[in-house]
DRENMAR-187781 format. One record per atom (N, C-alpha, C): residue number from 0; residue in one letter; atom name; x, y, z. Coordinates in steps of 0.1 Angstrom, whole numbers. Example, Ala and Ser with C-alpha at 12.3 -4.5 7.8 and 13.67 -1.06 7.14 Angstrom:
{r 0, A, N, {132, -57, 78}}
{r 0, A, CA, {123, -45, 78}}
{r 0, A, C, {132, -33, 78}}
{r 1, S, N, {128, -22, 71}}
{r 1, S, CA, {137, -11, 71}}
{r 1, S, C, {129, 0, 79}}
% end
This chain:
{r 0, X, N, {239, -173, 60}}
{r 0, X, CA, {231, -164, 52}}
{r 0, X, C, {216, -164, 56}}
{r 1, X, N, {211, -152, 54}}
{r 1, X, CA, {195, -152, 61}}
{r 1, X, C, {185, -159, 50}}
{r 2, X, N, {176, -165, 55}}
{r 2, X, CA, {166, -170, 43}}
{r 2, X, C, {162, -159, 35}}
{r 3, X, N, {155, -164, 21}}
{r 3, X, CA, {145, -156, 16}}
{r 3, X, C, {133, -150, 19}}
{r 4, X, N, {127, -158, 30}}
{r 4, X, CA, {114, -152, 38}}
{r 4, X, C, {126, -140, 46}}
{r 5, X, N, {132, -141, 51}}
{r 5, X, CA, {140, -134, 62}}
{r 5, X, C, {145, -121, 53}}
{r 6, X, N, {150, -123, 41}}
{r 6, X, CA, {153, -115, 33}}
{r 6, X, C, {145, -103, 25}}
{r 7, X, N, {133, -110, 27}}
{r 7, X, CA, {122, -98, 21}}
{r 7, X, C, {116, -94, 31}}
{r 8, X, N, {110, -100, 44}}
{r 8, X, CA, {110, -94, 57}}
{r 8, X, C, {112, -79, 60}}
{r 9, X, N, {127, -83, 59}}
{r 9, X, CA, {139, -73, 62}}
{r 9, X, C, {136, -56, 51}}
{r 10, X, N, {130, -63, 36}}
{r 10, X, CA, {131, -56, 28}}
{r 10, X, C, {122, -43, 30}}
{r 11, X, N, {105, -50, 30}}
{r 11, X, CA, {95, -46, 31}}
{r 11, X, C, {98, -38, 50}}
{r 12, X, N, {100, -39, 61}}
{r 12, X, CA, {103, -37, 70}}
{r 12, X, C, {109, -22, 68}}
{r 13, X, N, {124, -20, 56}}
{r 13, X, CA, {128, -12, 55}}
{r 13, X, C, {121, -5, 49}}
{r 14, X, N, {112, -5, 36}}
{r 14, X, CA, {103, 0, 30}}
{r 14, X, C, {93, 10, 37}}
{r 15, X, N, {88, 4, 46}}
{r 15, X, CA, {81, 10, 58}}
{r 15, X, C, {79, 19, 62}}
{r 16, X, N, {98, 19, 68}}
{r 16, X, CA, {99, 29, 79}}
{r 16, X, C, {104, 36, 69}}
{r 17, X, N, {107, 36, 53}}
{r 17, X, CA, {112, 51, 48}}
{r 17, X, C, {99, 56, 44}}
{r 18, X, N, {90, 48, 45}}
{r 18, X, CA, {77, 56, 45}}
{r 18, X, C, {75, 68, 53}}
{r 19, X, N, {76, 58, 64}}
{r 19, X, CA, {74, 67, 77}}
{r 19, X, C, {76, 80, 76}}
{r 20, X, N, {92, 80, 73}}
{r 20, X, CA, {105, 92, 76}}
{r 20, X, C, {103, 101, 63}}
{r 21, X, N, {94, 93, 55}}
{r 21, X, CA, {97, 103, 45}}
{r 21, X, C, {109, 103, 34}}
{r 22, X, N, {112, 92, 39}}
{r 22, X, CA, {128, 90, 29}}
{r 22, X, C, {125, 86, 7}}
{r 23, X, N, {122, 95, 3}}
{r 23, X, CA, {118, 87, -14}}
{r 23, X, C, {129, 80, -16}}
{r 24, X, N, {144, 83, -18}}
{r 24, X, CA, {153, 69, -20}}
{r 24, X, C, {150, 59, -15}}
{r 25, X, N, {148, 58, 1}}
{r 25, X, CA, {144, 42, 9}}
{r 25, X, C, {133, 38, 4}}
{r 26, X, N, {123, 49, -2}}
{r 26, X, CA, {110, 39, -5}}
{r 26, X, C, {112, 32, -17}}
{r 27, X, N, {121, 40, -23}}
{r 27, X, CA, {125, 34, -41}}
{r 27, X, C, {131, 25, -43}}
{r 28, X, N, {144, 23, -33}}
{r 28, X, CA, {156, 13, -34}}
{r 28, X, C, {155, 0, -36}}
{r 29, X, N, {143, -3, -34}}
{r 29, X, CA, {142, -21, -35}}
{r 29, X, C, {132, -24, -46}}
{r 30, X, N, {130, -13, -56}}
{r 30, X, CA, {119, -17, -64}}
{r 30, X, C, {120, -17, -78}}
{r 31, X, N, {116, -26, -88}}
{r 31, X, CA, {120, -27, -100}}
{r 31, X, C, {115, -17, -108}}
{r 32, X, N, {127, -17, -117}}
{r 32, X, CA, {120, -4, -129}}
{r 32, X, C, {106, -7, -133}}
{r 33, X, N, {104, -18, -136}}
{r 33, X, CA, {92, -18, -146}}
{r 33, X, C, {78, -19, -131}}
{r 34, X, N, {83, -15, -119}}
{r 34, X, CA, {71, -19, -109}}
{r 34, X, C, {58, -14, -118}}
{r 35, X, N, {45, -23, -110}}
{r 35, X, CA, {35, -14, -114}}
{r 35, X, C, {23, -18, -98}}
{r 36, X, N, {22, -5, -99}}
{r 36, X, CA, {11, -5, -81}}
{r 36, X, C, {1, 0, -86}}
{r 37, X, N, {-8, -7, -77}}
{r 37, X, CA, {-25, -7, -79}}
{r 37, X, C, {-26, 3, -64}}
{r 38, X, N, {-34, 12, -65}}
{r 38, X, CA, {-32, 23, -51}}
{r 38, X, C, {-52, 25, -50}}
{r 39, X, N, {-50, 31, -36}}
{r 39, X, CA, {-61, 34, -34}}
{r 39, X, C, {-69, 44, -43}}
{r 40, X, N, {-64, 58, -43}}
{r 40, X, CA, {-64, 68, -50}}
{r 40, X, C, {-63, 65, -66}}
{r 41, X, N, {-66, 71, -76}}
{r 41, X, CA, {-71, 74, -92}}
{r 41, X, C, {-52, 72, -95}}
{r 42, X, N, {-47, 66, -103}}
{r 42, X, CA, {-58, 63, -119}}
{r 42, X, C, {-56, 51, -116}}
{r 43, X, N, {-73, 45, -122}}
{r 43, X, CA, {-74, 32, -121}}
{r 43, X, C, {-68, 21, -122}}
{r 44, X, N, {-61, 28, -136}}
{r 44, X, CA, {-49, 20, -142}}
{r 44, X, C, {-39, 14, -137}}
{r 45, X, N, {-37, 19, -126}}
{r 45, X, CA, {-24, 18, -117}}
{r 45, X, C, {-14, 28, -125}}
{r 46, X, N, {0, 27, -119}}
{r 46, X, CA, {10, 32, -123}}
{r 46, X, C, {20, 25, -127}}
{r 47, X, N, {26, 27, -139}}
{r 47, X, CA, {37, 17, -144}}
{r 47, X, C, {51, 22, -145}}
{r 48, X, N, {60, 14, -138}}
{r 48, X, CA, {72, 21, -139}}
{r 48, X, C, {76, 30, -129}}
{r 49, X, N, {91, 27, -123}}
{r 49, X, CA, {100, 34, -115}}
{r 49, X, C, {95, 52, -112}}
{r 50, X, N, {100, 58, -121}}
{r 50, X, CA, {96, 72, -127}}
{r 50, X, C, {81, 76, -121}}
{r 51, X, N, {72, 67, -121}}
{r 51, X, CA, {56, 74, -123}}
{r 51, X, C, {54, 65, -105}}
{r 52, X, N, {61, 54, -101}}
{r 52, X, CA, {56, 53, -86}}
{r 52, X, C, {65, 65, -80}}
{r 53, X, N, {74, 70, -84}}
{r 53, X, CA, {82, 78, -75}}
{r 53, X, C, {71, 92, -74}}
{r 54, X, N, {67, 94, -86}}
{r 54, X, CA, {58, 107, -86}}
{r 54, X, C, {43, 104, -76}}
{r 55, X, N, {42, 94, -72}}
{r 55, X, CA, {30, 94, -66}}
{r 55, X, C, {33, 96, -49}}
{r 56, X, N, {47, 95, -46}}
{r 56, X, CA, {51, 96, -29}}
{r 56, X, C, {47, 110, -27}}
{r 57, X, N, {55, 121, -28}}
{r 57, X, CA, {53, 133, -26}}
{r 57, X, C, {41, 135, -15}}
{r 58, X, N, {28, 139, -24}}
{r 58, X, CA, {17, 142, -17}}
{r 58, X, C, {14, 135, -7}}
{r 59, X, N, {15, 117, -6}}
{r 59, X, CA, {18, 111, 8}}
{r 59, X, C, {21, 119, 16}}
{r 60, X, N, {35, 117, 14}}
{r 60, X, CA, {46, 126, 21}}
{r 60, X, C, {37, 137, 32}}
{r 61, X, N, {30, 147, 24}}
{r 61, X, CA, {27, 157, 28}}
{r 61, X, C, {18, 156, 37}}
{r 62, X, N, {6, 149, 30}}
{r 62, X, CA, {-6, 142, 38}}
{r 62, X, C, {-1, 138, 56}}
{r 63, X, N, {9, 134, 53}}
{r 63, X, CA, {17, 122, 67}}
{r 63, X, C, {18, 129, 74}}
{r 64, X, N, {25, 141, 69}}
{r 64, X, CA, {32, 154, 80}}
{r 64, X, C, {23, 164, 88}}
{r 65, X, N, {9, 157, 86}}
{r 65, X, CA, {-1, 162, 90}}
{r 65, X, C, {-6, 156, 106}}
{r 66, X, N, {2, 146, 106}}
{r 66, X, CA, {-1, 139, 122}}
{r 66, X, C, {-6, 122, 116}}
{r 67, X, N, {-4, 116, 104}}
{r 67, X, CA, {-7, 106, 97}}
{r 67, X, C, {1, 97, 99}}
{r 68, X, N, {-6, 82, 104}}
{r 68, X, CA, {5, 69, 105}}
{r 68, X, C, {8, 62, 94}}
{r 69, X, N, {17, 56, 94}}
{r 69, X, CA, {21, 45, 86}}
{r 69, X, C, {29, 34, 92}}
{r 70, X, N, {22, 20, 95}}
{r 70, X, CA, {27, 12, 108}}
{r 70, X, C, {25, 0, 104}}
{r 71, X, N, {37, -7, 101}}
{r 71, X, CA, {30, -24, 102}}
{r 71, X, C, {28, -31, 110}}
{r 72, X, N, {13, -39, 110}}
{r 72, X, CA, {10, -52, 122}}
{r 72, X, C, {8, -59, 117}}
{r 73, X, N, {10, -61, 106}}
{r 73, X, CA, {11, -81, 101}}
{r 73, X, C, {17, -83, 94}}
{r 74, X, N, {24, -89, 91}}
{r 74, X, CA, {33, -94, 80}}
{r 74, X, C, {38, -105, 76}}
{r 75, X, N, {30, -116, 65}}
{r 75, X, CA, {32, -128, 63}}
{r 75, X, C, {40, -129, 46}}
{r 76, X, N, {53, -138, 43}}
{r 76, X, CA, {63, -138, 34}}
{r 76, X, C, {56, -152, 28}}
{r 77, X, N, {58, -152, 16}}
{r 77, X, CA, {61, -167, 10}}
{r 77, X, C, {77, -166, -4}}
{r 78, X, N, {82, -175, 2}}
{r 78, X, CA, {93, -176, -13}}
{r 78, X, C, {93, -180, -16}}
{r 79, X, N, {98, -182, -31}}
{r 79, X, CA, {102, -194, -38}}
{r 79, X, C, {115, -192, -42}}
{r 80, X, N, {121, -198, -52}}
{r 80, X, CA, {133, -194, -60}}
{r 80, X, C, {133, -186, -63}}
{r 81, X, N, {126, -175, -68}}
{r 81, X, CA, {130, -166, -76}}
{r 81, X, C, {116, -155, -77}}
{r 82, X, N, {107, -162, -73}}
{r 82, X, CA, {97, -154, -69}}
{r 82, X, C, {88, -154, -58}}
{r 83, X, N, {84, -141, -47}}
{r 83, X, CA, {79, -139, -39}}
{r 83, X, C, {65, -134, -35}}
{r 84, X, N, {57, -133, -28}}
{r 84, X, CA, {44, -125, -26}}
{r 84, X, C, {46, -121, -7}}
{r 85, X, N, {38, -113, -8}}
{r 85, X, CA, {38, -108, 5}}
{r 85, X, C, {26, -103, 11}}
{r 86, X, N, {23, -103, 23}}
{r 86, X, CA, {7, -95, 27}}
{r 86, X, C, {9, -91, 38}}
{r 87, X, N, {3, -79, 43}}
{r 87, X, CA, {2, -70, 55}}
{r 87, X, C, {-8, -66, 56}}
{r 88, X, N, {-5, -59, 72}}
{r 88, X, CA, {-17, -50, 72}}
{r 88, X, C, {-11, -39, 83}}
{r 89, X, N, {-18, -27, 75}}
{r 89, X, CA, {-10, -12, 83}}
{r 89, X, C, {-17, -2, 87}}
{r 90, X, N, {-12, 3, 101}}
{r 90, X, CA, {-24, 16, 103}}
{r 90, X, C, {-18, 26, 94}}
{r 91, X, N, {-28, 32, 88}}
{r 91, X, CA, {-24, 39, 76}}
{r 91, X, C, {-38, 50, 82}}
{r 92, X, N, {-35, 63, 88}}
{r 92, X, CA, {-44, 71, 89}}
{r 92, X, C, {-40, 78, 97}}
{r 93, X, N, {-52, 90, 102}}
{r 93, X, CA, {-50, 102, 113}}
{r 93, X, C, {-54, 95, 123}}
{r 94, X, N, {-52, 101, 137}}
{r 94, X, CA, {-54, 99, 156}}
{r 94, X, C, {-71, 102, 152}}
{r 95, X, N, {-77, 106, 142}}
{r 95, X, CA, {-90, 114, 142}}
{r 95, X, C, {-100, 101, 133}}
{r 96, X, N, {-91, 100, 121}}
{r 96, X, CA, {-99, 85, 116}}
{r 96, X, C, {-100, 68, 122}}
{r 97, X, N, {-84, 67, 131}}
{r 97, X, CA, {-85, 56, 140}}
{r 97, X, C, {-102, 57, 150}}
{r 98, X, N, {-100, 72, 156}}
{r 98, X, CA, {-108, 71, 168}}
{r 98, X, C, {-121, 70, 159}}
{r 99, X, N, {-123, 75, 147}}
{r 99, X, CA, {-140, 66, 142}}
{r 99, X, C, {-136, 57, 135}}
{r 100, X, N, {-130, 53, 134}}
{r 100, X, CA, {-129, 38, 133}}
{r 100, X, C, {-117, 27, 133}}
{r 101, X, N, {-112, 24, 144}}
{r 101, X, CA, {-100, 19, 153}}
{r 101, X, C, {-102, 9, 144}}
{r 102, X, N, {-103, 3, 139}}
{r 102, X, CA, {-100, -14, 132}}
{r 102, X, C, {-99, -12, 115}}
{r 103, X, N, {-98, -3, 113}}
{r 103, X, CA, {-95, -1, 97}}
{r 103, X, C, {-79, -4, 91}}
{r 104, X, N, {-78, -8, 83}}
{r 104, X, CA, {-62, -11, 81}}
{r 104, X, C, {-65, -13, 70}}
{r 105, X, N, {-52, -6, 62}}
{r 105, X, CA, {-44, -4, 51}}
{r 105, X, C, {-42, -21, 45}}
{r 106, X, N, {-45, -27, 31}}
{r 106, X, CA, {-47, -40, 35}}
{r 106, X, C, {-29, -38, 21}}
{r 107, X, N, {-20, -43, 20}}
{r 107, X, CA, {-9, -38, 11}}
{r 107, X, C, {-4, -59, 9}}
{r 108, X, N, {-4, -60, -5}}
{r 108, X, CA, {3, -72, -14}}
{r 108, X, C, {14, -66, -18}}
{r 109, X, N, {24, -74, -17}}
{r 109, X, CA, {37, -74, -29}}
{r 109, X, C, {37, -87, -39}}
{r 110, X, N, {45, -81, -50}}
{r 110, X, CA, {49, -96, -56}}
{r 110, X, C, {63, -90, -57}}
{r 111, X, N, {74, -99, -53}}
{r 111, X, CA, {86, -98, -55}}
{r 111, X, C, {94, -104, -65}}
{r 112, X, N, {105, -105, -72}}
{r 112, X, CA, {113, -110, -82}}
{r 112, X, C, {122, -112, -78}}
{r 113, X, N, {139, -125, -79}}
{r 113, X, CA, {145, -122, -78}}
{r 113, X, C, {155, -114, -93}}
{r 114, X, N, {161, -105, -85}}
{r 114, X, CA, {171, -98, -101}}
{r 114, X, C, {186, -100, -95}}
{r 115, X, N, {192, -110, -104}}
{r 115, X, CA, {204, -104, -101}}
{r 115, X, C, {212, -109, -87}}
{r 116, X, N, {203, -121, -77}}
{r 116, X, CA, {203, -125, -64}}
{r 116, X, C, {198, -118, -55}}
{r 117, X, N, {190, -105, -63}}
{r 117, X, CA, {186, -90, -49}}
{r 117, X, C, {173, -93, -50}}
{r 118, X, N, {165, -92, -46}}
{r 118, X, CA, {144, -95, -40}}
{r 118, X, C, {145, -81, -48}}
{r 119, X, N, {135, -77, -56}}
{r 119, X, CA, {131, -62, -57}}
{r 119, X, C, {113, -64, -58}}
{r 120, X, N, {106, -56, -58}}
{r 120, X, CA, {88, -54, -56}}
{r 120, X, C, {89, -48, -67}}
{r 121, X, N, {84, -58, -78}}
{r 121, X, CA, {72, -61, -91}}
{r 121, X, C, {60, -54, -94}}
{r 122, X, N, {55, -59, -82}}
{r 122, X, CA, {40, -51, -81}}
{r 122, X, C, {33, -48, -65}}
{r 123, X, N, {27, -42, -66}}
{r 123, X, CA, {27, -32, -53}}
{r 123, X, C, {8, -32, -56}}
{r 124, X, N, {5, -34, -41}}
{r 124, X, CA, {-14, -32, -41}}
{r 124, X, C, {-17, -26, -32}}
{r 125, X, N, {-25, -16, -29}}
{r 125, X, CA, {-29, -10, -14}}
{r 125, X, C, {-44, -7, -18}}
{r 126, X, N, {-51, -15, -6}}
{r 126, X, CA, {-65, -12, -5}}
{r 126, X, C, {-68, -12, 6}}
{r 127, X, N, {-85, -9, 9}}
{r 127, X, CA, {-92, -2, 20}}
{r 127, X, C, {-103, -11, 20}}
{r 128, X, N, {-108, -17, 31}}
{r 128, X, CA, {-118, -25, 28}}
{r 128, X, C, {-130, -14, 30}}
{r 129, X, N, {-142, -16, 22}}
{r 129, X, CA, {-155, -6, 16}}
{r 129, X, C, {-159, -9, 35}}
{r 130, X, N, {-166, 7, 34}}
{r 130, X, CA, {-169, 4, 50}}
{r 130, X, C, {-179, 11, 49}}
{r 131, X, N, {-184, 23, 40}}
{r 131, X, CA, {-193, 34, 43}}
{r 131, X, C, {-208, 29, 29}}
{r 132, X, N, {-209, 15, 31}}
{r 132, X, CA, {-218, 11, 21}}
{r 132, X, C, {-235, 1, 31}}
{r 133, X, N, {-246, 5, 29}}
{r 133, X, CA, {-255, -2, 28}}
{r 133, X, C, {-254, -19, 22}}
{r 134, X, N, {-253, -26, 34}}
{r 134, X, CA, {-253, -44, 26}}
{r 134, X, C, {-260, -44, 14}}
{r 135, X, N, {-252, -47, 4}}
{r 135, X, CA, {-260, -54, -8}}
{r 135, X, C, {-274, -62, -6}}
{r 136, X, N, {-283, -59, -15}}
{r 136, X, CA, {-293, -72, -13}}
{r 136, X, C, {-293, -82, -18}}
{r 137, X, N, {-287, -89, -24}}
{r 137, X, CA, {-282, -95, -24}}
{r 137, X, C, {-266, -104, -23}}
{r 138, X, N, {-260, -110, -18}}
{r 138, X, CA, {-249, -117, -15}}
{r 138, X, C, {-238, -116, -25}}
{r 139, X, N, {-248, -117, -40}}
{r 139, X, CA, {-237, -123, -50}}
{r 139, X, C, {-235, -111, -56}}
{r 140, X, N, {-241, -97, -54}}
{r 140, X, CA, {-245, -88, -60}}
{r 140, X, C, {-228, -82, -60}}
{r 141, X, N, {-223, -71, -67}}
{r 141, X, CA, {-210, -67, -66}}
{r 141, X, C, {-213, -51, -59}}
{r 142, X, N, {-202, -45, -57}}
{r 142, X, CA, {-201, -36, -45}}
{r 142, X, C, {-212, -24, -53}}
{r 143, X, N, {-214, -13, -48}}
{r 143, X, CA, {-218, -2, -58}}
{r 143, X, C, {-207, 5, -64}}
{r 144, X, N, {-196, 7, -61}}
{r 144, X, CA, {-184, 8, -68}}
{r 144, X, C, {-181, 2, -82}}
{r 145, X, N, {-182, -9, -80}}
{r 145, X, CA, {-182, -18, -91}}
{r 145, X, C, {-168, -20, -95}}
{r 146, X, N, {-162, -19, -87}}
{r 146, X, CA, {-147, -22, -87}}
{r 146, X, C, {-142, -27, -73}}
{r 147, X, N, {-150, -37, -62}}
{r 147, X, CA, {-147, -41, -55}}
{r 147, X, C, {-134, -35, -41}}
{r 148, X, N, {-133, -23, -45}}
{r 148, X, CA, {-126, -10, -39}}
{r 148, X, C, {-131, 1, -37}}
{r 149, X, N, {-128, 3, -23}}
{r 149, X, CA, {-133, 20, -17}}
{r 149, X, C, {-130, 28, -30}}
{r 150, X, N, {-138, 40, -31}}
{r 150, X, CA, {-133, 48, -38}}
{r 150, X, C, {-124, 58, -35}}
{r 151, X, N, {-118, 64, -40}}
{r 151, X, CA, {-103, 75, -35}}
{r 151, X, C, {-115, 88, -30}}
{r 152, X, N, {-105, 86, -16}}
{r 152, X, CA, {-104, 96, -6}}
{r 152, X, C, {-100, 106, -14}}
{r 153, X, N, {-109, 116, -5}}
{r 153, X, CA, {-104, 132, -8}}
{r 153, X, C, {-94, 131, 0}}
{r 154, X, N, {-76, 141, 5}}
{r 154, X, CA, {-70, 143, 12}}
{r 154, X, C, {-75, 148, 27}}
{r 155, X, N, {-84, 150, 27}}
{r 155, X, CA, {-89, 153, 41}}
{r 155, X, C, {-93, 148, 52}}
{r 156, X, N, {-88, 136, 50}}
{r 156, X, CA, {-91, 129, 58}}
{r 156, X, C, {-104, 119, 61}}
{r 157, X, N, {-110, 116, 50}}
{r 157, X, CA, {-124, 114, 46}}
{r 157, X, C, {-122, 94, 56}}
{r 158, X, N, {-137, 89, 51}}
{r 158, X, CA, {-132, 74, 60}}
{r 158, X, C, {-132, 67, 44}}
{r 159, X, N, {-127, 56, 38}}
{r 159, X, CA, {-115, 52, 46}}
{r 159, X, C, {-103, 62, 44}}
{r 160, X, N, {-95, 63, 52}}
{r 160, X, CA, {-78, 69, 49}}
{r 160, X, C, {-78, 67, 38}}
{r 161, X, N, {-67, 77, 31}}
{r 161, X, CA, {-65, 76, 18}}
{r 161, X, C, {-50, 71, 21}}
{r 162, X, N, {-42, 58, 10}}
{r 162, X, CA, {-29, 54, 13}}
{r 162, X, C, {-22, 63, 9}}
{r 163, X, N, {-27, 71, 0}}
{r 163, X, CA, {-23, 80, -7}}
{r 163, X, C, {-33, 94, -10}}
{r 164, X, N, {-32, 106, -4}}
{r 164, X, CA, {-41, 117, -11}}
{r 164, X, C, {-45, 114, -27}}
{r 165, X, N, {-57, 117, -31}}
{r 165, X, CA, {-65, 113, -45}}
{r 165, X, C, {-54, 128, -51}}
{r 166, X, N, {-49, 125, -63}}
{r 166, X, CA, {-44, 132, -69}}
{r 166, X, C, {-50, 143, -75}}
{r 167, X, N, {-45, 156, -77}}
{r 167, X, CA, {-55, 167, -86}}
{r 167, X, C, {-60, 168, -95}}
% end
């Protein structure tokens, strides 16, 4: 039998590529009702629940089919018994936002659970590291955001990539 690192691996991996393809059941399949994901894009609040992350793929979707990647290059697991965490990092953008700026990546946490003997994703995080900001003057000072996160992209491709188009 495969380990639990090996097992959520595998999970997140498939997660992925139903991104990729556009698949909403593959992106859904491994994820608990009560998920709640913190997204690049509004509402601040995140989103809670099965139901309201499924309503946030769509417009991805759309965004993607525009010539947009979705790619993982790092991917580090930790298990425990019964609970999991995860970190990556993904090109998440257009051939037009890489080329101004090739080193940007999609930075994506999980926390996993086990239910039932199955791994499912708890909670879900996707951020952008702040790129289009004057250094603080001071060190300790907090971002001008004030929420330590890029703000949500317009769909058009603005810097950084949006993981998600900013909703209407």
């Amino acid at each position: 039998m495969r380990s639990d690192d090996e097992q959520i691996r595998t999970l997140i991996e498939r997660w992925a590529e139903a991104v990729h393809r556009g698949d909403l059941d593959g992106v859904l399949a491994d994820h608990a009702k009560d998920i709640v994901m913190f997204d690049v894009p509004p509402p601040y609040e995140g989103v809670r629940g099965l139901d309201a992350y499924r309503q946030t793929w769509p417009p991805f979707f759309q965004w993607q089919e525009q010539g947009a990647s979705f790619e993982i290059e790092s991917l580090d697991v930790t298990a425990g018994d019964d609970v999991a965490f995860a970190h990556a990092l993904l090109r998440c953008g257009t051939q037009e936002e890489f080329a101004d700026n090739p080193e940007n990546r999609l930075r994506l946490t999980l926390g996993l659970r086990k239910e039932n003997g199955r791994w499912v994703v708890a909670h879900e995080h996707h951020s952008f590291p702040i790129i289009d900001q004057a250094p603080a003057a001071d060190a300790d000072q907090a971002p001008a955001t004030g929420t330590g996160q890029a703000p949500a992209p317009a769909p058009t491709g603005t810097t950084p990539p949006p993981s998600r188009p900013a909703r209407p």
